[in-house]
C-alpha positions in Angstrom: 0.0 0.0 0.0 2.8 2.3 0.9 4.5 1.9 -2.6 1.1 2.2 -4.2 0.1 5.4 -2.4 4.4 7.1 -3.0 3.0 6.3 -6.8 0.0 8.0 -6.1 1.9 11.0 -4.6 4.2 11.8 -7.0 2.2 12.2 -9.9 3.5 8.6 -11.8 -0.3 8.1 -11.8 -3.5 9.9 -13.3 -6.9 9.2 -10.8 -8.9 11.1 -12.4 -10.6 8.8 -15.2 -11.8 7.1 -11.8 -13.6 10.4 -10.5 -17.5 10.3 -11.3 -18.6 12.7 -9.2 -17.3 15.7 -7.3 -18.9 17.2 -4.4 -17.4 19.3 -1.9 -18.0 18.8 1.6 -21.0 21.0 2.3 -23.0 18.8 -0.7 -22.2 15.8 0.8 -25.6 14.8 1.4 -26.8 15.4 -2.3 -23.8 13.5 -3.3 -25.6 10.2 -1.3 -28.2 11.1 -2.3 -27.6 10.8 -6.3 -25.5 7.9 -5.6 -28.2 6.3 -4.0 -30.8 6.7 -6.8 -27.8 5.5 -9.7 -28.5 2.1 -10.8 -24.9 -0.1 -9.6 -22.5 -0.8 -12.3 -21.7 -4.2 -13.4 
């Protein structure tokens, strides 16, 4: 995990094709909210 997170860290990695969805922490409840009411992924 720790060699997976220095990865991470320095940039050898883009995250962002993972991000669906960005609330910040004052919408936290919609967030749940439309997660909740998204059909799961298979």
């Amino acid at each position: 995990m720790r060699r997976l997170m220095e990865v991470v860290r320095s940039g050898r990695v883009d995250l962002t094709p993972l991000l669906t969805h960005r609330f910040s922490l004052d919408q936290i409840a919609e967030g749940y909210r439309l997660l909740e009411s998204e059909p799961a992924a298979s």
